[in-house]
C-alpha positions as CSV (number, residue, x, y, z in Angstrom):
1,X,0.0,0.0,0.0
2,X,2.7,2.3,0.6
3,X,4.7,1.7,-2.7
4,X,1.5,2.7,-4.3
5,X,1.4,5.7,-2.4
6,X,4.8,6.8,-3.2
7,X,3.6,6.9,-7.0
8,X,0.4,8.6,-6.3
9,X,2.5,11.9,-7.2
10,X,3.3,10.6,-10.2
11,X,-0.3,9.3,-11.4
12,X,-1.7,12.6,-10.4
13,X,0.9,14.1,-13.5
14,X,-0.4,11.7,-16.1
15,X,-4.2,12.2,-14.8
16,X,-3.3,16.7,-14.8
17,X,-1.4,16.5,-18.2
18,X,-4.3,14.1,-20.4
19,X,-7.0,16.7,-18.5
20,X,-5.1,19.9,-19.3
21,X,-2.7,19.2,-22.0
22,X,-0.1,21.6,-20.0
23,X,3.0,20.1,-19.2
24,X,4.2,22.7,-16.9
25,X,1.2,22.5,-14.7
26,X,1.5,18.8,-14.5
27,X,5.3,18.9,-13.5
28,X,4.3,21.9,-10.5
29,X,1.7,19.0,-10.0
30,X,4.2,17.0,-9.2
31,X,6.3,18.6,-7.6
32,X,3.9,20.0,-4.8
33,X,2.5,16.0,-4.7
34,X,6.2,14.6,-4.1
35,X,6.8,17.4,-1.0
36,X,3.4,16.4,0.5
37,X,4.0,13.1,0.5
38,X,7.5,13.9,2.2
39,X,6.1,15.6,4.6
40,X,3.6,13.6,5.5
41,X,5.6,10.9,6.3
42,X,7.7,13.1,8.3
43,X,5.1,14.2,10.4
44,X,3.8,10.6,11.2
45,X,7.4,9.6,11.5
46,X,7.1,6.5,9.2
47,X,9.9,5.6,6.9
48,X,9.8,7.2,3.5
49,X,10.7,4.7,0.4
50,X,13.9,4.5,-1.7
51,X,11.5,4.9,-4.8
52,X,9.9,8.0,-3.0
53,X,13.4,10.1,-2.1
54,X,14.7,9.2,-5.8
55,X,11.1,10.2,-7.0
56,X,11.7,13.7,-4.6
57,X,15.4,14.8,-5.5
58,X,14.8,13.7,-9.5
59,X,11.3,16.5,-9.4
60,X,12.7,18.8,-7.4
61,X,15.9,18.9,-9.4
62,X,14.5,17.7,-12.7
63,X,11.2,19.6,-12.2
64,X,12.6,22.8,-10.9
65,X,14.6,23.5,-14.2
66,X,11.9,22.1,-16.4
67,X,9.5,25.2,-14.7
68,X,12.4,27.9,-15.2
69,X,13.4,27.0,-18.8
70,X,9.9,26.1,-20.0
71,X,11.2,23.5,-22.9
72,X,9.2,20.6,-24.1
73,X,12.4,19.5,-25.1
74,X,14.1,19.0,-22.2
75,X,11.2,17.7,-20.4
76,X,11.2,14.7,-22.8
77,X,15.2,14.6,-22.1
78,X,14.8,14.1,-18.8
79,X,14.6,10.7,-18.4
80,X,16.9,9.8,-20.9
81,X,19.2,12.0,-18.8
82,X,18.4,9.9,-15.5
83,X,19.0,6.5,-17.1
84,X,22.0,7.9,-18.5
85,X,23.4,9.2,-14.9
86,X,22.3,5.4,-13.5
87,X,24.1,3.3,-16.6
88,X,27.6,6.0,-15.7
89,X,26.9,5.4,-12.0
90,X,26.8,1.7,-11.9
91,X,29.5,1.4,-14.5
92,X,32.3,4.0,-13.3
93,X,31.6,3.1,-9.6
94,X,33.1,-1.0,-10.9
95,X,35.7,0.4,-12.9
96,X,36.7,3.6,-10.9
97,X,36.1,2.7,-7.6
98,X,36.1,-1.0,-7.6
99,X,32.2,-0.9,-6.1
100,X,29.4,-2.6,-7.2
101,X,26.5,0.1,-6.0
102,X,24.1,-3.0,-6.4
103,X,25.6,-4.9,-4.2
104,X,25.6,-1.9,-1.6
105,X,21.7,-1.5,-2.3
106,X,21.0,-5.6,-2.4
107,X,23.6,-7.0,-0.6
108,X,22.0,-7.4,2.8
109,X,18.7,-9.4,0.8
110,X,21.3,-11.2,-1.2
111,X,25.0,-12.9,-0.4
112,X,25.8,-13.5,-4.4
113,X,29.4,-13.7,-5.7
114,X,31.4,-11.0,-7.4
115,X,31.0,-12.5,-10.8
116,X,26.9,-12.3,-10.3
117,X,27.5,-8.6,-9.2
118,X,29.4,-8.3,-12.1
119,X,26.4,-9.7,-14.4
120,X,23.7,-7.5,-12.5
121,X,25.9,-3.9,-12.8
122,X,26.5,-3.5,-16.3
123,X,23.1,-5.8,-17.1
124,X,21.1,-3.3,-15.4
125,X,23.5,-0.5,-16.9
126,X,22.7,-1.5,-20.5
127,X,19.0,-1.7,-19.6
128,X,19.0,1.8,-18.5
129,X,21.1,3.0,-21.4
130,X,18.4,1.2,-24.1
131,X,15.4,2.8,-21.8
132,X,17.5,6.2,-22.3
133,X,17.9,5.7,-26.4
134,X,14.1,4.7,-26.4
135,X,12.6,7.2,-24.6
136,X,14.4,9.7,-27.1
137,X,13.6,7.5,-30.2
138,X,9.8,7.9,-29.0
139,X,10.4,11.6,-28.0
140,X,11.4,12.6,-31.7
141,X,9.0,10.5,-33.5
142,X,5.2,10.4,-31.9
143,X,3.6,13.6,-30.6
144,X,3.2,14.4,-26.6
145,X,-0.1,12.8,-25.6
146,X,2.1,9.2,-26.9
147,X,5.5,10.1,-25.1
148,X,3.5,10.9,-21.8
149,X,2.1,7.4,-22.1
150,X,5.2,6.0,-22.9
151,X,7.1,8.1,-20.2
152,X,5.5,6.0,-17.1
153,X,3.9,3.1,-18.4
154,X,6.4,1.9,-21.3
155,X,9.3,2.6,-19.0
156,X,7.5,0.9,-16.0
157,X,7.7,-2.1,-18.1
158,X,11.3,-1.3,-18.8
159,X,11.7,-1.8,-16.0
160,X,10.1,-4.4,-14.6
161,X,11.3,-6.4,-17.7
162,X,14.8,-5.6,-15.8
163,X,13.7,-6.9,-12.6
164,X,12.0,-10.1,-14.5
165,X,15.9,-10.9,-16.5
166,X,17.4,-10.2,-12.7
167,X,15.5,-12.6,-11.3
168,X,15.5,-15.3,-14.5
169,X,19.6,-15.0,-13.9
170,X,19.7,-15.7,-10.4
171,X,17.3,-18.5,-10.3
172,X,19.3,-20.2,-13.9
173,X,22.6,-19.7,-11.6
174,X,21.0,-21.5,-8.6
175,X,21.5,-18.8,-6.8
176,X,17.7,-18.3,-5.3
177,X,19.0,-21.2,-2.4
178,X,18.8,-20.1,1.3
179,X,22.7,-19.9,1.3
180,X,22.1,-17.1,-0.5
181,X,19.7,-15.7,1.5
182,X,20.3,-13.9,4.6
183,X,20.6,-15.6,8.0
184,X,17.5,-16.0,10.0
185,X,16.0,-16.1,13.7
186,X,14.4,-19.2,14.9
187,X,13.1,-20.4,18.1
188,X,12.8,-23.7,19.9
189,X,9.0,-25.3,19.9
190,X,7.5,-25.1,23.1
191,X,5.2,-27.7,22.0
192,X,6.2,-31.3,23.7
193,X,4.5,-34.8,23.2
194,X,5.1,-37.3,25.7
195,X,4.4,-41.1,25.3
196,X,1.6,-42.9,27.5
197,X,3.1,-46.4,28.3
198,X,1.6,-49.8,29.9
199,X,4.0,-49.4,32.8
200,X,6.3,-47.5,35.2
201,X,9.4,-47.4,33.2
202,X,10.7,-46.3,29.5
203,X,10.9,-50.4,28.4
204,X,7.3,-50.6,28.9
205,X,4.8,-50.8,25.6
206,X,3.7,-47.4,24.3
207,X,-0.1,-46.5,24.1
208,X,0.3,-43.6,22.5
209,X,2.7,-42.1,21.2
210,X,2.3,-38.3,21.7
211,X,0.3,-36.7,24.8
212,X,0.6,-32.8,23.8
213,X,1.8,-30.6,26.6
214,X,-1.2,-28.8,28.4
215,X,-3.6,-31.8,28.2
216,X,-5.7,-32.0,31.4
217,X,-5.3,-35.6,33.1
218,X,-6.3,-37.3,36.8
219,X,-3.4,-38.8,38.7
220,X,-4.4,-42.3,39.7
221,X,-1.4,-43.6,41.5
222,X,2.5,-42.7,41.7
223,X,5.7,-44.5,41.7
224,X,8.4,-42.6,43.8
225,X,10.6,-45.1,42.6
226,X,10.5,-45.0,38.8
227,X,9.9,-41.4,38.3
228,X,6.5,-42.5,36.8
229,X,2.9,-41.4,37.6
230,X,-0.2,-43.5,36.7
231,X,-3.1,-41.1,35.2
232,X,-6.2,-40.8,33.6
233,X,-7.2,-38.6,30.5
234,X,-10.6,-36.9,30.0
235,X,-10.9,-39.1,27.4
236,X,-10.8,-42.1,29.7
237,X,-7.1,-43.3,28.5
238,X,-5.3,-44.6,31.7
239,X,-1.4,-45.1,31.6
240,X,2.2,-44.4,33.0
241,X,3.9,-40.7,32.6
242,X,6.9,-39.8,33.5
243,X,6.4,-37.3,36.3
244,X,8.7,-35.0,35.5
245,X,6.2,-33.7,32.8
246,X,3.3,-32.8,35.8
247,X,2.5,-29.8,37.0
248,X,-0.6,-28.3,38.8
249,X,-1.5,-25.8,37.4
250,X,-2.0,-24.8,33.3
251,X,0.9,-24.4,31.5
252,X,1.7,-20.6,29.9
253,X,0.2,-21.3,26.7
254,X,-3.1,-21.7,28.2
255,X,-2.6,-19.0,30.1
256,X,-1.4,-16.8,27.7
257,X,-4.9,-17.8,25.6
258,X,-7.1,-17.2,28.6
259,X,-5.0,-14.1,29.4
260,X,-5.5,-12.7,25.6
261,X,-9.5,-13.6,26.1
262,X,-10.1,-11.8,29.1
263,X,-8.3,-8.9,27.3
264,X,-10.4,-8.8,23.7
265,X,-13.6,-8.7,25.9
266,X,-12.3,-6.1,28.2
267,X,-11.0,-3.9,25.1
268,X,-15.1,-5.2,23.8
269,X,-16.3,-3.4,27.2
270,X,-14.2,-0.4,27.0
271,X,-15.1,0.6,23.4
272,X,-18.9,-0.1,24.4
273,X,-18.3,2.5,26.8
274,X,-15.9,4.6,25.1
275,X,-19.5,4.8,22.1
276,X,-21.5,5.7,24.9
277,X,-19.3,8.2,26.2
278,X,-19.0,9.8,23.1
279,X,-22.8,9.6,22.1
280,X,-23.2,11.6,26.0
281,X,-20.7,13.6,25.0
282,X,-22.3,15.0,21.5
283,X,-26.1,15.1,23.0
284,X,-24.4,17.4,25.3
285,X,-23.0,19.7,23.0
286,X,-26.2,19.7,20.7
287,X,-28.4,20.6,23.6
288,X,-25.6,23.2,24.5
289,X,-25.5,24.5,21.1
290,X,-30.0,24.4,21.2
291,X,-29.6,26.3,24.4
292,X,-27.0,29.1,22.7
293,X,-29.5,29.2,19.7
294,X,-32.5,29.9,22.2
295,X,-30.3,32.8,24.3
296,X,-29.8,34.6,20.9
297,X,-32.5,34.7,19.9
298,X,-34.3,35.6,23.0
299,X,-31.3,38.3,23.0
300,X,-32.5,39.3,19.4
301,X,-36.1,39.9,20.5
302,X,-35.4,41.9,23.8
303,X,-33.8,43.9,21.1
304,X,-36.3,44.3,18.9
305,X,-38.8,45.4,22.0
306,X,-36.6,48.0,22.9
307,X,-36.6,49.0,19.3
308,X,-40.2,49.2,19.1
309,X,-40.7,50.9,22.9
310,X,-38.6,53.4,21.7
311,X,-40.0,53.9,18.4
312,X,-43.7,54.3,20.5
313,X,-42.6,56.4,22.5
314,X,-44.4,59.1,19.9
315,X,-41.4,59.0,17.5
316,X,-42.9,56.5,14.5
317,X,-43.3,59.5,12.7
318,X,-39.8,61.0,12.6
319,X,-38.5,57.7,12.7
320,X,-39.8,57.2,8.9
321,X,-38.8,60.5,8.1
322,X,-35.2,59.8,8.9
323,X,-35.1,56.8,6.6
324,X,-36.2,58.8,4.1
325,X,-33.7,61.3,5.0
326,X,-31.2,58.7,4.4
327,X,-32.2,57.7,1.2
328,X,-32.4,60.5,-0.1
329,X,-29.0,61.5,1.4
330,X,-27.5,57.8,0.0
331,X,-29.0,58.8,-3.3
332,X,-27.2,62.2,-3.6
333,X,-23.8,60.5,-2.4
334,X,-24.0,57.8,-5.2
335,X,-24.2,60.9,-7.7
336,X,-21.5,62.3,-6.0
337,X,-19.4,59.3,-6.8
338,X,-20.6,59.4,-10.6
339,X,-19.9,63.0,-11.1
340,X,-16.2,62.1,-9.4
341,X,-15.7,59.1,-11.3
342,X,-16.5,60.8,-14.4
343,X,-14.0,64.0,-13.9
344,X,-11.3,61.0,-13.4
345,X,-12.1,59.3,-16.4
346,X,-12.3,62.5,-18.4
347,X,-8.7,63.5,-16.7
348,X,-7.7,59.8,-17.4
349,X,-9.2,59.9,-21.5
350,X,-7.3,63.6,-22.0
351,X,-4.0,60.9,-22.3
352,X,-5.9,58.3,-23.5
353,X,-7.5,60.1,-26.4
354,X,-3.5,60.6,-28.2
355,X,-3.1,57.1,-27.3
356,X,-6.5,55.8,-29.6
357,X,-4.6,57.9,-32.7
358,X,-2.2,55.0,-33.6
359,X,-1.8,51.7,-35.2
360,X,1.1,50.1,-33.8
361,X,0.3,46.9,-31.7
362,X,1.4,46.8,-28.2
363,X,2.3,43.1,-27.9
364,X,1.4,41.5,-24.4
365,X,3.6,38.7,-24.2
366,X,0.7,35.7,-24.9
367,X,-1.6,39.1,-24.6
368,X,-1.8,42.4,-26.8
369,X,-1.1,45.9,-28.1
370,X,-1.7,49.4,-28.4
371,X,-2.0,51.7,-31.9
372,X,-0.3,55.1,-31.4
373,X,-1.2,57.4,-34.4
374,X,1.0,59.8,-35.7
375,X,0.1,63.7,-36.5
376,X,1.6,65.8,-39.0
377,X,4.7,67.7,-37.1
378,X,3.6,65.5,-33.6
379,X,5.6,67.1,-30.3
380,X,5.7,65.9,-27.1
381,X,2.4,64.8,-26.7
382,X,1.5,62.3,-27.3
383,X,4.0,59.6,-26.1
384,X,4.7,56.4,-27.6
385,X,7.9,55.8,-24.9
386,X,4.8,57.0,-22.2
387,X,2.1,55.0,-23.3
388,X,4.0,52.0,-23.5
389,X,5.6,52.8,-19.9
390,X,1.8,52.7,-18.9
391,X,1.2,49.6,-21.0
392,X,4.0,47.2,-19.3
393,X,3.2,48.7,-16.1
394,X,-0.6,47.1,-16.3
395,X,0.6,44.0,-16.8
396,X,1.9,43.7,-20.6
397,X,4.9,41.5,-21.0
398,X,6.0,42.8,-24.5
399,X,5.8,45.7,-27.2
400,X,5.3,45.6,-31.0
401,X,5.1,47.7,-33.7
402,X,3.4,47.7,-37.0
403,X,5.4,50.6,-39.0
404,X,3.8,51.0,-43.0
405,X,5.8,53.1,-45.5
406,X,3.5,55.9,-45.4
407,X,4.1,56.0,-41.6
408,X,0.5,56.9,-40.8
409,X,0.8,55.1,-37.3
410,X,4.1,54.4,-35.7
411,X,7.5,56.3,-37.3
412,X,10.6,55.2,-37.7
413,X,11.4,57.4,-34.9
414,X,9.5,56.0,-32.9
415,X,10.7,52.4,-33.4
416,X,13.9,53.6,-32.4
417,X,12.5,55.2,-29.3
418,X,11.1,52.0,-27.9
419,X,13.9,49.5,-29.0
420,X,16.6,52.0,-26.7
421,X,13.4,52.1,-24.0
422,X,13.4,48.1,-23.9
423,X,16.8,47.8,-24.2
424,X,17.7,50.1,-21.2
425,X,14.9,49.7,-19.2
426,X,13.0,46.2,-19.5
427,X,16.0,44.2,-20.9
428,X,13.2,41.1,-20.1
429,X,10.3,42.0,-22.3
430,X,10.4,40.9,-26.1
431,X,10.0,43.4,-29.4
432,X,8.3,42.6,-32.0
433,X,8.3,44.0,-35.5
434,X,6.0,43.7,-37.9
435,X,6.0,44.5,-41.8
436,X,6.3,43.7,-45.5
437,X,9.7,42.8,-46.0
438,X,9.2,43.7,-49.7
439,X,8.9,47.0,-49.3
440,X,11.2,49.7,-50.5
441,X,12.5,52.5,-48.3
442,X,11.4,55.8,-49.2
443,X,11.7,59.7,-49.3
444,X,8.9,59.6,-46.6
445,X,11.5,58.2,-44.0
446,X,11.1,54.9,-44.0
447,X,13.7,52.7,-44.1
448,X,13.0,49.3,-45.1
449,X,12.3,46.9,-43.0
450,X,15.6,45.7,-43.5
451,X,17.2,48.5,-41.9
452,X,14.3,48.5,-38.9
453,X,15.4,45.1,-38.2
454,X,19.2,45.6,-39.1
455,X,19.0,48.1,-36.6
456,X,17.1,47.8,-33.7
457,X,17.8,43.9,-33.2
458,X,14.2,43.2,-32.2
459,X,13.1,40.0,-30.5
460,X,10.6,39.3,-33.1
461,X,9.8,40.0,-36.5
462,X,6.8,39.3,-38.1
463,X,5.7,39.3,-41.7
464,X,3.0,40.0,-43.6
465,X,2.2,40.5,-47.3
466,X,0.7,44.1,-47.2
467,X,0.9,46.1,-50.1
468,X,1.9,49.8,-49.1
469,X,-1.4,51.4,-49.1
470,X,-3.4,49.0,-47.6
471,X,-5.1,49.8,-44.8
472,X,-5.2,46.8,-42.5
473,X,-3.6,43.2,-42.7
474,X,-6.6,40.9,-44.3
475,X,-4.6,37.9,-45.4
476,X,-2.0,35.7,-44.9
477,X,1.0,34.8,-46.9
478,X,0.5,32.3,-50.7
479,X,3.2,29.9,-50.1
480,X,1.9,27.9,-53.2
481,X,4.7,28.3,-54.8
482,X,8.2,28.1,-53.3
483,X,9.6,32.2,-52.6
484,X,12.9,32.2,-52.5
485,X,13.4,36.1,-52.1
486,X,10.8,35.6,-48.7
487,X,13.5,32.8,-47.6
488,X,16.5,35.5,-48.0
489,X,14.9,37.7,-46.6
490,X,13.8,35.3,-43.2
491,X,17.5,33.8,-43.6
492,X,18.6,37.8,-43.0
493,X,16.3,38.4,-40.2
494,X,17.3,35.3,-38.0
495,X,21.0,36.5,-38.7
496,X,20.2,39.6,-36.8
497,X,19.0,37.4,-33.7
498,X,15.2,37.7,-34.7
499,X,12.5,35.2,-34.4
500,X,11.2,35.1,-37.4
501,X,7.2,34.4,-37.7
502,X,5.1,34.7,-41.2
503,X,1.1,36.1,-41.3
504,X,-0.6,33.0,-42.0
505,X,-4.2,31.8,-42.7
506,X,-5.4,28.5,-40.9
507,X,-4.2,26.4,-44.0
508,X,-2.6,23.5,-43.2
509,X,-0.6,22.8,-46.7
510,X,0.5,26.7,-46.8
511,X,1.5,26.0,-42.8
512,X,3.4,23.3,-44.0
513,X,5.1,26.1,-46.9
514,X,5.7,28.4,-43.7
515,X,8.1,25.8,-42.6
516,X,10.0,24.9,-45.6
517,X,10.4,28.6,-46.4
518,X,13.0,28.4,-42.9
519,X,10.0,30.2,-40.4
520,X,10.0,29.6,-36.8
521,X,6.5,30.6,-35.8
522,X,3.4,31.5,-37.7
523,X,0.6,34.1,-36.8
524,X,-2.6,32.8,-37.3
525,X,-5.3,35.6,-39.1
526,X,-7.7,35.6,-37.2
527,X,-10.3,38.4,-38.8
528,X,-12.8,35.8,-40.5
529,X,-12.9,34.0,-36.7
530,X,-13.9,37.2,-35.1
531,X,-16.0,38.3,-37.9
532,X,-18.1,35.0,-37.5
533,X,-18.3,35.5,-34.0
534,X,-19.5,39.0,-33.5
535,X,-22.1,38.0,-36.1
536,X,-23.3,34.9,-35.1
537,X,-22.1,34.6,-31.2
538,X,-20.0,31.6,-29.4
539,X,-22.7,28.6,-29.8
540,X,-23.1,28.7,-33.4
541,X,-21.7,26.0,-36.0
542,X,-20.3,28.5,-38.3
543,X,-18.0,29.9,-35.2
544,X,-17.5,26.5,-33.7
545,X,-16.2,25.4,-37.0
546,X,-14.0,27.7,-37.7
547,X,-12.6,27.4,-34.0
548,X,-11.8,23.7,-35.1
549,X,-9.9,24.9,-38.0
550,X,-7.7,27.0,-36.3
551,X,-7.0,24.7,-33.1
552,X,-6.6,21.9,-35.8
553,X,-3.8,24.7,-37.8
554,X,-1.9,25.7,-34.4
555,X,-1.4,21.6,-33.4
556,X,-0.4,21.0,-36.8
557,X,2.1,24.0,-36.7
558,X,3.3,22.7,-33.3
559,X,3.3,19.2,-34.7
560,X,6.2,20.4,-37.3
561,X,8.1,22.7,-35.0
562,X,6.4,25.6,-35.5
563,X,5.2,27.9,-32.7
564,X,2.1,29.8,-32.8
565,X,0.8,33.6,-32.6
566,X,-2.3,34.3,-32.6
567,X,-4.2,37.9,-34.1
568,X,-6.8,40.4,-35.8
569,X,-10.1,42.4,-34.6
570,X,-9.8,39.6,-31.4
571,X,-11.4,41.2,-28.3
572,X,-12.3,40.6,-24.6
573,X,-15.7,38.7,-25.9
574,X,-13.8,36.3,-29.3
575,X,-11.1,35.4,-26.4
576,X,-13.0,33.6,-23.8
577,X,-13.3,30.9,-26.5
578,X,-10.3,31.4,-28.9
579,X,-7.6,31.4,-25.3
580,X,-8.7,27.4,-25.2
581,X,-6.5,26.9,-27.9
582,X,-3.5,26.1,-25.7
583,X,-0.8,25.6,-28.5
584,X,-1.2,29.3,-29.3
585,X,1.7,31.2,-27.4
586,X,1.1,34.9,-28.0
587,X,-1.7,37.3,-29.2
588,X,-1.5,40.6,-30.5
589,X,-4.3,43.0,-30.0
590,X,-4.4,46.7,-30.8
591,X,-7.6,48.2,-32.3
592,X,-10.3,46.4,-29.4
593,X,-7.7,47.2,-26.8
594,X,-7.6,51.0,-27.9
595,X,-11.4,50.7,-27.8
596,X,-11.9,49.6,-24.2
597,X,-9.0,52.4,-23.7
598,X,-12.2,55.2,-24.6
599,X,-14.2,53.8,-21.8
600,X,-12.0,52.3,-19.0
601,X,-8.4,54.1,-19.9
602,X,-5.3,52.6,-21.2
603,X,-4.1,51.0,-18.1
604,X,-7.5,49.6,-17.0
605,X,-7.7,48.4,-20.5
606,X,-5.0,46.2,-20.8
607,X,-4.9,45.1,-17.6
608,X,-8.6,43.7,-18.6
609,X,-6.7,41.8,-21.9
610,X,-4.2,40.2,-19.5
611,X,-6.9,39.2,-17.4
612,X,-9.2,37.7,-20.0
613,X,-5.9,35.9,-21.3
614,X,-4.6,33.9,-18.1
C-alpha cells in the first residue's frame, strides 16, 4: 500500500497532463504532490521509500529546471538523462572505484558472488542506457499525448522487464537457495509430546505415542521409585507418565490464551463505553448548542422590544422621516461618486485620447497591443515611450510595432525610441516587428524593414504580405509556390537574432510552406474568426467550425516545430473561447484594446486583456 502511495504523485501528472494538455502544470503538480508526501511521512514519522526520495530529489531537481526553462524538449530529455546518470553510475563506480552500488543496495537481501554482481551492474546499466535511447527514439517520433504514455507506463515495463531478466539470472545460476539468503531467527517449539506407556518405566509398551503438553489428566497412583505417575485422560485413556512432565497448574500457553481472552472482551467493554461516552458527549453539546440558539434569539427579541418601545414612544413619525432622509441623502452621495468618477475618467481619456490615434500593436507577451497614431509635425504629446511605460506597467509582457511606409501610425522614430526604452529599461520584455519585408524604403523616412530590423535587433519580427497602401492586414501569406526572395529575406532576419514568424491563414498545406520557407513561428489571421463570432455569437456551428480549424492549424504547426501567434479584430468577448486553444503562445491586440481604452483608460484596459488571457 505504501509503494502505491509513493507513485500517487506521479499518477496525479499523467491524470493533470491528459485533462489539461499543459506540461508545466502537470510537472508543478508534481512537484507540490512529491513534497506532501515527504512531509507527511515526516510528520507521522514513518519511513519514507527509496523509490519515493529518488522520485523527490529527480522533481525537485529535474522539475525545478523544467518550470524555469519552459522546454518541451528537455522535459522529454529528462529521463533519458536519468537513465543515463544510472548506466555511468553503476558502471564508473566498478571500474573507478572498484564498487558494485548493487551490491551496496541488495547486498543485505542477497550474499551473491562478485561475478553475479558483475552480471547484474553493467546488465542493469545496459537496460538503462536502451530505456534512455528509447525514450528519445519515442520523444522525436510520436507527438506528446504518446511520449507521456510512454514516459510511465512503457518505461514501468522497462523496468520491470529488468527486474523479470534479474530474477531469470539468479534463479538459472541456482542462486535463489537459502545460502544465498540472509541468516534467520528461529526459536525452539514449546510444544512437547510425551508417550503414555503400559507401565512404570521407558521399556514398557507405548499406548500412545504423543500426549501434547497442556492436556488435562487425573493422577491415579504414583511410583516414587521409577519417576512415573499412573493417570487418567478426560478421554478415559489410563497409563504411566513420567512425572517429570506434571505440573498443577495450566501451563503458559493456556494462560497466555485465557489471558488474551479476558483482554479482547475487556478492550469489547471499553469501546462499548468509550460509544456511549461519546454519544453523551455530543447530546451534550447539541443541547448546548440548542440552548446558545434559544439565548440569541431571546437576545435578538429583547432587542427588537426595545426598538419598538422606543420607536412608540411618539417617535414613529420621525423615525420614517429619517429613513427617508437617508435615502435621499444615500442617493445624492452615489451621484457624488458618478460626477467624481467621471471627472477622473475624463482626466484619465485627456491621455488616453492621443493614445486611440495609432496603429502600432502593443504586444502583451501571450496578450496584446496598443496603436499610437502619428500627426503631422507630432511634439511631445503624445507619447509612444509613455504609453507603453503605462502599458508594461498594467501587466503587458511585451511591445510591438506595426510601421507601414507611409508611416500613418508608428514612425521610424518611434521604433527607435522604444527599442533604446526596452533595451535600457525592460531588458526582459520581447520586441516585435511587424512588416512587409518587400517593401522599398522611401523619401517619406522609412527605411525598409531591413534597416528597422538591421537596426534595432528586435526579439521578433513578423511578416505580412501588405501592399503599401493598404489599410489593415486581411490575409496571410500564398506559399503555393516556393519564394525564394521571402527565404533570403527570413534567412537575414534570423541573422540579426530575430524570431522570425510569417502572417498566416489556418491552411494546413500553406502551414506546411511556412516551414519549408525556414519560419520559426506562424501568426494565425484571425479576422474571418472574429468576424463570425461578432455575427453569429459563441454557440453557433459556423463559429465552432471555424474554432476547429484554427485549433486543428496551431497543433499541426506545433506538430512540425512551429510555434504559434495568434491575431486580428480579437477582443475581450472572441477570447473567452479562442484562449482554449493552448498551443497558441502569444496574441497581439491593438484596435479592441484602444477601444476599451475610450471607456476604461489605457491601463484599466490592458490590464482587462491580460486578465481575460490567463
Amino acid at each position: 500500500m505504501q509503494q502505491l502511495l509513493d507513485y500517487a504523485a506521479i499518477l496525479a501528472f499523467v491524470v493533470v497532463y491528459f485533462i489539461t494538455r499543459d506540461i508545466f502544470l502537470a510537472t508543478a503538480v508534481l512537484m507540490g504532490g512529491v513534497t506532501l508526501q515527504v512531509v507527511g511521512y515526516l510528520l507521522m514519522k514513518k519511513p519514507i521509500g527509496n523509490e519515493l526520495k529518488v522520485t523527490f530529489v529527480a522533481s525537485m531537481l529535474l522539475g525545478g529546471m523544467t518550470l524555469i526553462l519552459r522546454d518541451e524538449t528537455f522535459i522529454q530529455w529528462k529521463p533519458s538523462i536519468v537513465n543515463a546518470i544510472l548506466a555511468l553510475t553503476l558502471v564508473g563506480g566498478h571500474l573507478i572505484g572498484k564498487t558494485f552500488f548493487i551490491k551496496k543496495m541488495l547486498g543485505q537481501v542477497l550474499h551473491l558472488p562478485d561475478s553475479a554482481w558483475f552480471t547484474l551492474t553493467y546488465g542493469w546499466a545496459l537496460g538503462f542506457t536502451l530505456a534512455g535511447a528509447l525514450n528519445l527514439w519515442v520523444a522525436y517520433n510520436f507527438d506528446m499525448d504518446t511520449w507521456v504514455t510512454f514516459r510511465f507506463a512503457g518505461l514501468l515495463m522497462i523496468n520491470i522487464s529488468m527486474l523479470i531478466a534479474t530474477f531469470t539470472y539468479l534463479y538459472a545460476k541456482g542462486l535463489l537457495n537459502e545460502d544465498n539468503l540472509p541468516a534467520r531467527t528461529v526459536y525452539i517449539s514449546d510444544e512437547l509430546t510425551v508417550p503414555l506407556r503400559s507401565g512404570p518405566s521407558s521399556g514398557h509398551r507405548i499406548l500412545h505415542r504423543g500426549l501434547p503438553s497442556g492436556t488435562q489428566m487425573e493422577v491415579l497412583e504414583v511410583d516414587e521409585g521409577a519417576g512415573f505417575s499412573r493417570i487418567r485422560t478426560s478421554r478415559g485413556t489410563e497409563g504411566w507418565i513420567r512425572s517429570q512432565y506434571l505440573v498443577s497448574e495450566p501451563i503458559a500457553k493456556l494462560k497466555l490464551a485465557a489471558a488474551q481472552r479476558a483482554m479482547n472482551n475487556a478492550q469489547a467493554a471499553l469501546a462499548a463505553e468509550q460509544a456511549k461516552v461519546k454519544e453523551l458527549t455530543a447530546s451534550n453539546r447539541e443541547r448546548g448548542s440548542t440552548n446558545s440558539a434559544y439565548e440569541k434569539r431571546i437576545a435578538e427579541l429583547e432587542t427588537e422590544l426595545a426598538e419598538i418601545t422606543r420607536i412608540s414612544a411618539g417617535a414613529i413619525e420621525t423615525n420614517a422621516e429619517n429613513i427617508k432622509l437617508q435615502e435621499v441623502n444615500a442617493r445624492l452621495q452615489d451621484e457624488l461618486d458618478d460626477i467624481a468618477q467621471s471627472r477622473a475618467q475624463l482626466e484619465d481619456n485627456t491621455f488616453n485620447e492621443a493614445l486611440m490615434i495609432g496603429g502600432g500593436l502593443l504586444f502583451l507577451g501571450l496578450i496584446a497591443g496598443v496603436l499610437i497614431k502619428a500627426r503631422p509635425h507630432r511634439s511631445a504629446r503624445p507619447s509612444v515611450v509613455e504609453a507603453a511605460r503605462v502599458a508594461l506597467a498594467a501587466g503587458a509582457k511585451g511591445i510591438t510595432v506595426h510601421p507601414r511606409p507611409d508611416q500613418r501610425h508608428i514612425r521610424t522614430t518611434d521604433v527607435y525610441a522604444l527599442a533604446e526604452l526596452l533595451a535600457s529599461e525592460y531588458p526582459g520584455i520581447e520586441f516585435n516587428i511587424e512588416g512587409n519585408p518587400m517593401a522599398n524604403a522611401n523619401a517619406g523616412g522609412y527605411p525598409g524593414l531591413d534597416a528597422l530590423i538591421e537596426r534595432t535587433r528586435p526579439a521578433q519580427a513578423t511578416l505580412v504580405p501588405d501592399s503599401d497602401n493598404q489599410l489593415t492586414s486581411d490575409h496571410g501569406w500564398n506559399l503555393t509556390t516556393f519564394n525564394s526572395k521571402l527565404a533570403d529575406k527570413i534567412a537575414l532576419y534570423q541573422s540579426y537574432g530575430a524570431r522570425v514568424s510569417l502572417f498566416m491563414d489556418p491552411d494546413i498545406p500553406q502551414i506546411q510552406q511556412a516551414q519549408a520557407h525556414g519560419a520559426q513561428r506562424i501568426e494565425l489571421y484571425t479576422g474571418p474568426f472574429a468576424d463570425l463570432y461578432s455575427e453569429h455569437g459563441a454557440d453557433s456551428e459556423a463559429v465552432q467550425n471555424s474554432f476547429q480549424s484554427y485549433l486543428g492549424a496551431a497543433r499541426y504547426a506545433n506538430q512540425i516545430g512551429l510555434g504559434v501567434n495568434a491575431g486580428h479584430d480579437l477582443d475581450l468577448h472572441n477570447l473567452t473561447l479562442f484562449k482554449q486553444i493552448t498551443e497558441v503562445a502569444e496574441v497581439s491586440i491593438g484596435h479592441a484594446l484602444i477601444c476599451d481604452a475610450l471607456e476604461m483608460g489605457l491601463s484599466a484596459s490592458v490590464t482587462a486583456y491580460v486578465k481575460a488571457l490567463a
